[in-house]
N, C-alpha and C positions, 0 to 999 in steps of 0.2 A: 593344568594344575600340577605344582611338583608333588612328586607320590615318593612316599617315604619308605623306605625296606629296611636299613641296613640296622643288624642289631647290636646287641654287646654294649652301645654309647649312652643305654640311656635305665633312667632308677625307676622301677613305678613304686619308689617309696619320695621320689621329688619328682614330683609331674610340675612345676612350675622350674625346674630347672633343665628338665626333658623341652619343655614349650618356649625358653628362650635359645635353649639349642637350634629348633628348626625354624626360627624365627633366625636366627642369624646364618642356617643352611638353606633355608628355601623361598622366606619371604613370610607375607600376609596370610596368605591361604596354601594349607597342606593338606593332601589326602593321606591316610596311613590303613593300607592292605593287614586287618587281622585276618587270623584263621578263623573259618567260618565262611570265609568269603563275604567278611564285612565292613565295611568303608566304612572310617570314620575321619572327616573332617576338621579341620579348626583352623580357628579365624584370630588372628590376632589385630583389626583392624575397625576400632570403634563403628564406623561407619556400614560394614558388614553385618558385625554386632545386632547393629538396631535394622540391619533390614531382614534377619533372621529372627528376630524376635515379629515383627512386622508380619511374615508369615505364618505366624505359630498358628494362629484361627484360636476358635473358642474354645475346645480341648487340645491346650497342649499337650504336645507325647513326649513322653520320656523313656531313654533305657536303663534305667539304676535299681539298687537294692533287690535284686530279680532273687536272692537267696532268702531273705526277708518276706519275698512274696509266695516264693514254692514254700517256706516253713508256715506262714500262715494258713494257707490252702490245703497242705496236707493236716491239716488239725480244725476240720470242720467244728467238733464241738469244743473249742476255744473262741475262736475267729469267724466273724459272717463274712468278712472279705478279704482283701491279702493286702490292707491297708492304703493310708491317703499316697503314699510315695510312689510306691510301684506300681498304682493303678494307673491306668488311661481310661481317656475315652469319654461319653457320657455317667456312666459310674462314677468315674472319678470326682465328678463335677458333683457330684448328686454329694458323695461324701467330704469333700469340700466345702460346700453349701453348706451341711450342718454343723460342720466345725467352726467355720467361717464365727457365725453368730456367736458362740458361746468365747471362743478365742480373743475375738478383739473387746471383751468388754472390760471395764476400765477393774471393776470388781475382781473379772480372771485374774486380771495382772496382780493385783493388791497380793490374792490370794496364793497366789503361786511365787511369791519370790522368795520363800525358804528353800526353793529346786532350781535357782539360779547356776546351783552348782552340778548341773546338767552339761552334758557336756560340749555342745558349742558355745552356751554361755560361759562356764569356767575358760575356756579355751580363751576366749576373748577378751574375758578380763585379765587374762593374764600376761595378753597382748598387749593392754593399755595398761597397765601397772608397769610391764616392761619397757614402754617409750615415755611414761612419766619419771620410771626411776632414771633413765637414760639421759634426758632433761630435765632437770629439775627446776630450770626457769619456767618452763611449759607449767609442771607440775605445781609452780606458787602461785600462777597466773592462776588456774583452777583451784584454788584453794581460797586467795580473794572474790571469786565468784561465788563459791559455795558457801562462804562465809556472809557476805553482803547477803545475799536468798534466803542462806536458813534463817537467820539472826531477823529477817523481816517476818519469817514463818513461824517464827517459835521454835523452831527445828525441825519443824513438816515439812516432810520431800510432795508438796502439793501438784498438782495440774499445773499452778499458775508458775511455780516455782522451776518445775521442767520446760516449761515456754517461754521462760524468762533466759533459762541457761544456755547463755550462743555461746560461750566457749568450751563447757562441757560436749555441747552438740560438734564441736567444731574439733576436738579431742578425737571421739567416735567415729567420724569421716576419717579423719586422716590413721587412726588404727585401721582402719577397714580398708584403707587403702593400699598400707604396706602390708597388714596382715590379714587378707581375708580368709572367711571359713572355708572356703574351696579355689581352688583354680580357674573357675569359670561354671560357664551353667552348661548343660546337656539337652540337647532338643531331639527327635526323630522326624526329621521332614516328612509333611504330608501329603508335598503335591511335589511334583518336578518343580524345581525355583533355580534363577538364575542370581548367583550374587558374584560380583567384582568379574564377570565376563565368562563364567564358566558355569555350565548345566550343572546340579546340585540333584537327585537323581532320588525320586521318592524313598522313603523307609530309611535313608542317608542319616548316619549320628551326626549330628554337629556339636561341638564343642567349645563355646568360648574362652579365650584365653584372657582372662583380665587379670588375674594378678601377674603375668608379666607383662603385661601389657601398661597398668598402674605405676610401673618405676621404671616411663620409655622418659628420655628429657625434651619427649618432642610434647608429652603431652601434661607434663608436670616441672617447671623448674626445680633445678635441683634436687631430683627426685626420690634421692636415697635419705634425706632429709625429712625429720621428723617435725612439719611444721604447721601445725591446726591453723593458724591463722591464714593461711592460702583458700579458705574456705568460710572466710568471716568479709569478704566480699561481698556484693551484691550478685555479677555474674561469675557461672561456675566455671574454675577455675581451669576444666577442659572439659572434653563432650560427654554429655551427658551418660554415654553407654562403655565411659572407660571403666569407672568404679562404678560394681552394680551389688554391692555387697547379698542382699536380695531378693536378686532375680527381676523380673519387670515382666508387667503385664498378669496374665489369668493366675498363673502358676508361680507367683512369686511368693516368696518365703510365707508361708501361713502364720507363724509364729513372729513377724517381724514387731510389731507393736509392743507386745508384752517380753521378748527380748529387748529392742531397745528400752524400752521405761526400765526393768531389771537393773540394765547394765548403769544407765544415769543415775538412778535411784543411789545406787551403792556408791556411783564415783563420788557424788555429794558429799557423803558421809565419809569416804575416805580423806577427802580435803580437808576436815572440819577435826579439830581438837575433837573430845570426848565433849559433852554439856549435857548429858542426862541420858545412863543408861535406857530411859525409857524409850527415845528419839530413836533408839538403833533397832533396825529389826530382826537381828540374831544375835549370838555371843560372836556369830565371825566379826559379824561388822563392829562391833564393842572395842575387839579388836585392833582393826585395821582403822579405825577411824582416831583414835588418838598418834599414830605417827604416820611420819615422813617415809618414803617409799625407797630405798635405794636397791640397787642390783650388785651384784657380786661375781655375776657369769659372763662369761663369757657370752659372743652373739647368736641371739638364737633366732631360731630357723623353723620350719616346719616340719613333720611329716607327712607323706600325702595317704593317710587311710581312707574310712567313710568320709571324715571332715579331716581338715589339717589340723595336726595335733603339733607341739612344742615337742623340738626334737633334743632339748636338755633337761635336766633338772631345772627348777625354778628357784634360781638361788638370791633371792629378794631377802632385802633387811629392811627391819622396822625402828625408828628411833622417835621417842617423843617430840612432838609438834610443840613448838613454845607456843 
C-alpha cells in the first residue's frame, strides 16, 4: 500500500483537495504515518467503500470530536456522558437508541424547523441556492414543480406533497453530490480486515473519500456539471457507495430525516411566488419565497472545518418571481 510522508503539499483547511492529490500520487488506497504512531487510511474506491462499511459490525467506532468529548467529561454536573458523536461502543448504541425514537418523528421535524439555520443545514442550503442561482433553467424547472404541489395543497408543504417532489429530491442528490457536508466518513477497524489486497490492521482509521471521489467521470458523466436529472432515472446513476451524503449503515447520520424534510420544505417555498404570508413558516422564508435566486460571486468552494463550510461570502440576489 503506498504510505504517504512528504509534507508542505497539502491544506487541512481543503482535505478534498488534499485527497485528489494522493488519488492522482498514489492510487485507490493510501496509508498516511501521523504522529502518534497512527495510521490512517483512505479509500477512494466505491467498491472498498462498501466493503468497509460491510465490516463496521453493530457498533460502529469512530475517532472524531475527541475535544468535544474531554469538555463534556470533564463537567460531570453538566453532562452524564460525552455525547452521541464521540462515544462508541455499546453506550453509544444505548444513546442512539433513545435519540433515535424521538428524532425521526414526523412532529420533531414540524417542530424544529425555525433551527434549520443550524449549521450543516444553513451550509446546505446554501449550496443548493448556489447551483440554482448558477442554473436557472434547473431552478424554473423547480419552481413549476413547487407550483403544481402547492397550488394542489393549498400551500401545505404536506407528506404527500414531499413524496410527490422527484425534482426537488433530484435537486438535493446532486447538491450533495458536488457539495457534500464532509469529505467522507471515518471508521476505526475492529478486527484485522483485508480490503483491495492488503491487511487493514485492527484499531486502523479509515477514511472515505467521496467527495472526491463524487466528480471522477468514471463515475458521473460530465461530472462538474450541475445536473439533477441524472438522478430522475430509474437505476442509480453510479454505485451506490459513491454519494453517501449520510453515512450508511448503524451509524449513519441520526439527524438525516428531519434535515432532509427541513431542506425540501424551504426549497418549495423558495420556488413559489408569495400566496399568503400565512403558508411560510418564518419571516426568512417570507422572504426568500417571493423571488428568483441569482449569484454574484464568484466560485465557491469549501472549507474543511468540523463540517465543510463556504469558503466566500454568499453573494446571492433576490428579484421578484412574476
Amino acid at each position: 500500500m503506498p504510505i504517504l510522508v512528504p509534507p508542505g503539499q497539502y491544506s487541512p483547511k481543503r482535505l478534498h483537495h488534499n485527497g485528489r492529490l494522493k488519488l492522482q500520487q498514489f492510487g485507490p488506497i493510501v496509508r498516511e504515518n501521523l504522529p502518534g504512531n497512527t495510521n490512517l487510511v483512505y479509500l477512494f474506491d466505491p467498491e472498498d467503500i462498501e466493503a468497509m462499511y460491510a465490516k463496521e459490525g453493530r457498533y460502529p467506532s469512530r475517532r472524531s470530536h475527541l475535544a468535544l468529548q474531554k469538555y463534556r467529561l470533564d463537567r460531570p454536573h453538566m453532562f452524564s456522558t460525552g455525547g452521541i458523536l464521540p462515544t462508541n461502543g455499546k453506550h453509544w448504541w444505548e444513546l442512539r437508541r433513545r435519540a433515535q425514537k424521538s428524532m425521526n418523528k414526523v412532529s420533531a421535524v414540524t417542530s424544529r424547523l425555525p433551527q434549520v439555520d443550524e449549521a450543516s443545514g444553513a451550509y446546505t442550503m446554501a449550496y443548493v441556492l448556489y447551483s440554482l442561482a448558477n442554473n436557472q433553467d434547473k431552478q424554473d424547472l423547480l419552481a413549476l414543480e413547487a407550483r403544481r404541489l402547492l397550488v394542489g395543497s393549498d400551500g401545505k408543504v404536506t407528506t404527500k406533497v414531499l413524496s410527490e417532489a422527484r425534482y426537488l429530491k433530484a435537486v438535493m442528490k446532486e447538491t450533495y453530490r458536488l457539495h457534500p457536508i464532509s469529505v467522507g466518513v471515518g471508521r476505526v477497524i475492529q478486527e484485522d480486515t483485508v480490503i483491495r489486497g492488503f491487511r487493514i490492521p485492527k484499531d486502523t482509521v479509515v477514511v472515505t473519500q467521496n467527495q472526491v471521489i463524487s466528480r471522477l467521470p468514471e463515475h458521473f458523466h460530465d461530472p462538474q456539471r450541475f445536473l439533477p436529472e441524472r438522478w430522475l432515472h430509474k437505476a442509480p446513476p453510479a454505485h451506490p457507495f459513491v454519494v453517501v451524503p449520510f453515512g450508511h449503515g448503524p451509524r449513519s447520520c441520526i439527524g438525516r430525516r428531519m434535515a432532509e424534510q427541513n431542506l425540501q420544505t424551504i426549497m418549495l417555498q423558495v420556488s413559489l411566488p408569495l400566496m399568503n404570508s400565512d403558508l411560510l413558516v418564518s419571516s426568512c422564508l417570507q422572504l426568500i419565497s417571493r423571488y428568483r435566486v441569482g449569484w454574484v460571486g464568484g466560485e465557491l468552494d469549501c472549507l474543511s472545518n468540523l463540517i465543510n463550510e463556504p469558503d466566500a461570502p454568499l453573494d446571492f440576489t433576490f428579484t421578484d418571481r412574476e
